[in-house]
C-alpha positions in Angstrom: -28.2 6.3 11.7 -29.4 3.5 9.1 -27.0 2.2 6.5 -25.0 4.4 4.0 -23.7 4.6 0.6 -19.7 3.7 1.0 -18.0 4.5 -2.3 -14.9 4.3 -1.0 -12.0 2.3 -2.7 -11.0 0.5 0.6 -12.1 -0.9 3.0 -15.4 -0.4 0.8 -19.1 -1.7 1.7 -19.3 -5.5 2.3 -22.8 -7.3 1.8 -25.4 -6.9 4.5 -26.4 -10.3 4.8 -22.5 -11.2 5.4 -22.3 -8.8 7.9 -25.7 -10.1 9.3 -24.4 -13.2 9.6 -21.3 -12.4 11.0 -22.8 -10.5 13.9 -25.1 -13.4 14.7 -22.3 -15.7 15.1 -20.1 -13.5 16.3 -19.7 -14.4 19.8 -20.6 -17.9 19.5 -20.0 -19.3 16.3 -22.3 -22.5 15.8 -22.3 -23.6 18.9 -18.6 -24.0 19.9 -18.8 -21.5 22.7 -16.2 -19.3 21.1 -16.1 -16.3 18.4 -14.0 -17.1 15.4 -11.8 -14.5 16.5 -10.9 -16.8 19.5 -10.8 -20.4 17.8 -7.2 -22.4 17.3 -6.4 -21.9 13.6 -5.1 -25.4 13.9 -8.9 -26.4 15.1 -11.2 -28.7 13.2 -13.4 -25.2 13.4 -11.4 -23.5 11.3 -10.1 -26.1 8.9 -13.5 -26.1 7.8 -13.9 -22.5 7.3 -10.7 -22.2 5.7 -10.7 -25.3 3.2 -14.2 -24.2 2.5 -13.2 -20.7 1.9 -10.8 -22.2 -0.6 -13.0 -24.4 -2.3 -15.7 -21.8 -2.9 -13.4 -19.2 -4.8 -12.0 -22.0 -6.8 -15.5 -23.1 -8.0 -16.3 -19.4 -9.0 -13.5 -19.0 -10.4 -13.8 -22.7 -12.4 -10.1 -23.7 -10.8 -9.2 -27.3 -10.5 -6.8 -29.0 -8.3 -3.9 -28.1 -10.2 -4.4 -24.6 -8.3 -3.8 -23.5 -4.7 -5.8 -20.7 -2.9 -3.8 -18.9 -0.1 -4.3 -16.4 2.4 -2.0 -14.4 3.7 -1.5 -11.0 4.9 0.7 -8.1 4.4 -1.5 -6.6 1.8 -1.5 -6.3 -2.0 1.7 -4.5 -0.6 3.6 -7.4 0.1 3.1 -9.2 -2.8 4.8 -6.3 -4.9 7.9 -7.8 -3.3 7.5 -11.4 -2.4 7.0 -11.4 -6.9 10.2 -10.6 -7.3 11.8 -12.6 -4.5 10.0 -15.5 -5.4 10.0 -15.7 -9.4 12.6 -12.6 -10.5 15.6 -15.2 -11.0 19.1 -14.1 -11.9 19.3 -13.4 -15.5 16.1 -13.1 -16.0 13.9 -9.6 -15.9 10.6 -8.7 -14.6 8.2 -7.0 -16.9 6.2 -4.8 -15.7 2.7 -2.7 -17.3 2.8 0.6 -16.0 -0.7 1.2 -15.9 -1.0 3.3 -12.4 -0.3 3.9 -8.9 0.4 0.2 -7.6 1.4 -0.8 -10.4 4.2 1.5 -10.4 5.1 0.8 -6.8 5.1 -3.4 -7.6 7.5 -2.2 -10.6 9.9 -0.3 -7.7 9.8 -2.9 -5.0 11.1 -5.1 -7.7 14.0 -3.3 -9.2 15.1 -3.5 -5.8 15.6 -7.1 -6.0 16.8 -7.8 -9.6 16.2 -6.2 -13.2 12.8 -5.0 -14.2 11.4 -3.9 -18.0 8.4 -1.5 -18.6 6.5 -3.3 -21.2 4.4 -0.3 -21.0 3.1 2.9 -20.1 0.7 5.2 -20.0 2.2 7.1 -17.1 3.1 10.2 -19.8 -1.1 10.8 -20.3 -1.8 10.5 -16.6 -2.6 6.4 -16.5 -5.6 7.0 -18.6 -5.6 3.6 -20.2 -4.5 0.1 -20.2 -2.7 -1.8 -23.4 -4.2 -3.7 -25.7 -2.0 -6.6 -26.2 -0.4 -5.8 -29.4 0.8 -2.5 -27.1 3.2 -4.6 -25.0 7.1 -4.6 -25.8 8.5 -8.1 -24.0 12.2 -7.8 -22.6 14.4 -10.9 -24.1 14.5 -13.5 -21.0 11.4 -12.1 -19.1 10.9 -13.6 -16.3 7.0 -12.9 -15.8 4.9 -9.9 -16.5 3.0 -7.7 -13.8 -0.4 -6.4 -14.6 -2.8 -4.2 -12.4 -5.9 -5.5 -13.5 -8.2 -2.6 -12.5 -6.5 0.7 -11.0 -8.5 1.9 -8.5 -6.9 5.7 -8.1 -7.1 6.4 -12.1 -10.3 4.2 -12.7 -9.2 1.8 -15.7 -9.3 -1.5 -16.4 -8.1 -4.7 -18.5 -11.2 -6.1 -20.8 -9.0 -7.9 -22.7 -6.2 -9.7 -21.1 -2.9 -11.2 -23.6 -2.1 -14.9 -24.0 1.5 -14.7 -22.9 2.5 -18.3 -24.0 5.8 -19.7 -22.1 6.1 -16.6 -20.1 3.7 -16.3 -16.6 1.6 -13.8 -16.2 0.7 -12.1 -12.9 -2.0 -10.1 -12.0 -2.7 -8.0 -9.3 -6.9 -8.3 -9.2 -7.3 -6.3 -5.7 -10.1 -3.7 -6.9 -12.1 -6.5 -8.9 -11.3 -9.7 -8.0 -14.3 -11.9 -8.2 -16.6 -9.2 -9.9 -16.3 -10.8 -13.3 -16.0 -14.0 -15.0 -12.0 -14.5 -15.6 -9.9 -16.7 -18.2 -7.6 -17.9 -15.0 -5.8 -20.0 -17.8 -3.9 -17.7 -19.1 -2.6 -16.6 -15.4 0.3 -18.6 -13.6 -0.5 -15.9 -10.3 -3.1 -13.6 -8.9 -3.5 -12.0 -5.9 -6.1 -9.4 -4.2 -6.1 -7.1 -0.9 -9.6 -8.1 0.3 -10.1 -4.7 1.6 -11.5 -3.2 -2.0 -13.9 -6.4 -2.9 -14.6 -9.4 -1.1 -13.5 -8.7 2.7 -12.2 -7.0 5.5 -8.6 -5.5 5.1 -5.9 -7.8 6.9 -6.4 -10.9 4.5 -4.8 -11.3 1.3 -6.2 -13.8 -1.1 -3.1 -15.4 -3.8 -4.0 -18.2 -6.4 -1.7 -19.7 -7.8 -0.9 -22.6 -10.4 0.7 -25.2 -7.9 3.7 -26.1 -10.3 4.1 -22.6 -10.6 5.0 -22.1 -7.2 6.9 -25.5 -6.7 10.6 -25.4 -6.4 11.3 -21.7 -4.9 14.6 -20.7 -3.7 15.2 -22.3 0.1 17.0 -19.6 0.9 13.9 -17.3 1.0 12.7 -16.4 4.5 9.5 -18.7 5.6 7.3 -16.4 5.2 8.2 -14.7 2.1 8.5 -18.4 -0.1 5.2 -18.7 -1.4 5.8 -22.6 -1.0 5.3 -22.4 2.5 1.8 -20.9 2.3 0.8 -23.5 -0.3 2.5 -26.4 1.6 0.7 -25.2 5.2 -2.6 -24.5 3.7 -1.6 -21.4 5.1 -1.8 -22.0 8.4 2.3 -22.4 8.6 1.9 -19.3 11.2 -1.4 -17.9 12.8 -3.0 -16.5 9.4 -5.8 -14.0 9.5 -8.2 -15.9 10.9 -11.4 -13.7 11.4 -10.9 -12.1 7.6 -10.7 -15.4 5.9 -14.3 -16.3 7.8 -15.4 -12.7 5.9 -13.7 -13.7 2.9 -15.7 -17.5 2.7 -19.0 -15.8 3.8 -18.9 -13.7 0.9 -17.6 -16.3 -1.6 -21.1 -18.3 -0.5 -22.7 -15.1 -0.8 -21.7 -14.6 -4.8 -22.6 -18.4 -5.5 -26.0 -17.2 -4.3 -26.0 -14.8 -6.4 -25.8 -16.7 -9.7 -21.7 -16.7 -9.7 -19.4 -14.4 -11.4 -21.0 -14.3 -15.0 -24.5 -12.7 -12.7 -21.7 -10.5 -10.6 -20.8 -9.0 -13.8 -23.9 -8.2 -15.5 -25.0 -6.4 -12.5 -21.9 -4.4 -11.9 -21.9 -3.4 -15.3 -25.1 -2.3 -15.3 -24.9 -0.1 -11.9 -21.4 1.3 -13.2 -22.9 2.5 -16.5 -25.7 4.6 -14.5 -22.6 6.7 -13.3 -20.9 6.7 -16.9 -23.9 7.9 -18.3 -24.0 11.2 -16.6 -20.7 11.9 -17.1 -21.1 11.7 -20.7 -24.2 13.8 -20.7 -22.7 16.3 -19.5 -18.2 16.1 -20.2 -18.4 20.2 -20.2 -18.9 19.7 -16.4 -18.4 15.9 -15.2 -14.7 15.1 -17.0 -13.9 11.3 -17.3 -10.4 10.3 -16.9 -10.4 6.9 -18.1 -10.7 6.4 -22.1 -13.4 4.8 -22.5 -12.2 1.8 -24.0 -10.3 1.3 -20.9 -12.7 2.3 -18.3 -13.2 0.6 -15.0 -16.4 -1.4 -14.3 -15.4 -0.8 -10.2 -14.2 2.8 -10.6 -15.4 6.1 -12.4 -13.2 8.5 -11.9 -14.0 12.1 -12.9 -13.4 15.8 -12.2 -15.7 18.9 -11.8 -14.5 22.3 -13.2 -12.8 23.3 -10.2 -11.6 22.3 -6.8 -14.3 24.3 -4.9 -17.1 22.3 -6.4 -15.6 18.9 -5.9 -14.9 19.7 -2.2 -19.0 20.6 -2.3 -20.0 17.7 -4.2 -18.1 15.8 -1.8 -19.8 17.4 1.3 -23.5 17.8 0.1 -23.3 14.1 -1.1 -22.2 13.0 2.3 -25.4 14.9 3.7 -27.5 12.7 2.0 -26.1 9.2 2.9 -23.0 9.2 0.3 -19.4 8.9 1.6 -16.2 7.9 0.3 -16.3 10.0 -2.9 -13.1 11.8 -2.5 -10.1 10.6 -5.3 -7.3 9.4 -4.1 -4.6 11.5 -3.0 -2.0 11.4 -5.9 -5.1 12.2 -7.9 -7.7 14.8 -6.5 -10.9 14.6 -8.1 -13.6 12.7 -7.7 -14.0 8.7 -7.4 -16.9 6.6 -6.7 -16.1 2.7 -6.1 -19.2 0.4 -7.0 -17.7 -3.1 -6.1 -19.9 -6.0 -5.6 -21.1 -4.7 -2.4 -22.4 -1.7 -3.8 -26.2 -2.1 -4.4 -27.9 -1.2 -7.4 -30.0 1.8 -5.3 -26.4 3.1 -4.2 -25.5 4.0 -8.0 -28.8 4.7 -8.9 -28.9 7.2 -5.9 -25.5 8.5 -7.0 -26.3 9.4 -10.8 -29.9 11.0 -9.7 -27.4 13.2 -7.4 -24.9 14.0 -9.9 -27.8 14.9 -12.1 -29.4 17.4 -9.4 -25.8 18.7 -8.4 -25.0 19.8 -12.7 -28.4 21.5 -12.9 -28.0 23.6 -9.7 -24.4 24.5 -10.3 -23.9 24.3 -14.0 
């Protein structure tokens, strides 16, 4: 069997050249005699791949020194409560968008460590959108506030992110981290679960503004103080070595690319194929995201009734197409285009999509 379509949300299609390269150095990488998977994460070996790794996002992503890449893992999971542990101070209160799935969970795992806020919601029309930034109400004393940059299960997304002033903003960027250029100014935190975008799952990529992250409670565990990871250029413990090789490979591979601003023009362009069926035909393809909110990673959609989105789902896996099935809070249909995702794959999808309406309208 040849290479398929992987629309799935995660893990999701990496880049074949990547993958090329990562089988040819497999077992012995460069010359050492050993596969990364073996090497001393304390070796010369992998200081290199590791504080190349870190200078390669930072230059896509136009970050100075003031900022520290970290990889850790745990997933995006994790971070929904080291946030809190790390930033949700007594007498303050977290903020949180409730824009979706994770974003709801992040919002949970922190009202177990101190008081949260919803600043927003769209939870009552089934996450269909994302605020515009005059939509946020800001608790008195907030300590931060949580966005979900792009929610993979409901397939929306912030094009427009709010200047918060004094008070940090965090973003989780899992589902479309490095797809697009991104104002990292008005950030004091992001994080992503490699899994969806840029890597293999087990890494999790965290910048952070460095005096952000200064001064956390010593009282924290080790390894839930994000000072640790930014002190040990995360290498405090064993970090996941063989994903942040995956995650630098692919960082050199959007350079080549022409960067971020290139990333995006192309991702909005394969996406739109898919958006452009669905609104030729809403009667029979229903969009879930408004469209003033609509992902650029994920279009989400449903068919008229279960039967025929269990049959789209097979007959496009019988032609090379897998990983269509929404997510499990959701049903439906959901194809993931992340940076991976050729333009063929979407152009093969909508010319499906297209034959599938006409024979089953």
């Amino acid at each position: 069997m040849g290479r398929i379509y992987n629309f799935g949300a995660g893990p999701s299609m990496l880049p074949l050249p990547v993958l090329e390269q990562a089988q040819a150095e497999l077992v012995d990488y460069r010359g050492c005699g050993m596969s990364v998977m073996e090497i001393s994460h304390r070796s010369a070996i992998f200081e290199e791949i590791n504080n190349a790794a870190q200078a390669d996002i930072k230059q896509l992503l136009g970050l100075d020194d003031n900022w520290s890449v970290m990889f850790m893992g745990g997933g995006g999971t994790l971070q929904f409560a080291m946030i809190p542990m790390n930033f949700l101070t007594p007498g303050k209160v977290g903020a949180y968008a409730d824009t979706g799935n994770f974003a709801h969970k992040a919002m949970g795992e922190a009202a177990k460590v101190g008081e949260v806020a919803v600043a927003y919601s769209s939870r009552s029309t089934n996450y269909d959108r994302v605020p515009s930034p005059e939509n946020l109400r800001m608790p008195h004393q907030a300590a931060y506030l949580y966005i979900c940059s792009n929610n993979t299960v409901y397939g929306t997304e912030y094009h427009e992110y709010p200047d918060m002033g004094h008070i940090p903003l965090i973003a989780d960027f899992s589902s479309d981290f490095l797809s697009r250029p991104v104002p990292m100014d008005k950030f004091s935190l992001v994080y992503g679960g490699a899994q969806k975008n840029i890597g293999p799952a087990g890494v999790t990529v965290v910048i952070a503004k460095k005096n952000f992250v200064r001064g956390r409670d010593e009282n924290l565990p080790l390894m839930l103080n994000y000072e640790t990871f930014m002190n040990h250029n995360s290498t405090y413990n064993t970090p996941p070595v063989f994903g942040v090789y995956i995650v630098g490979l692919v960082a050199k591979w959007l350079l080549a690319q022409g960067g971020l601003e290139a990333m995006e023009i192309r991702n909005r362009r394969k996406i739109q194929k898919v958006y452009d069926v669905i609104d030729a035909y809403p009667d029979f393809y229903a969009g879930r995201a408004q469209k003033d909110s609509r992902s650029l990673m994920n279009a989400t959609f449903n068919l008229p009734t279960t039967d025929l989105e269990n049959r789209f789902i097979e007959e496009a896996s019988q032609v090379g197409m897998v990983g269509l099935k929404g997510h499990r809070v959701a049903g439906g249909i959901r194809a993931s285009l992340y940076n991976a995702m050729p333009e063929e794959g979407a152009e093969c999808l909508a010319a499906f999509m297209e034959d599938f309406y006409k024979r089953n309208r």
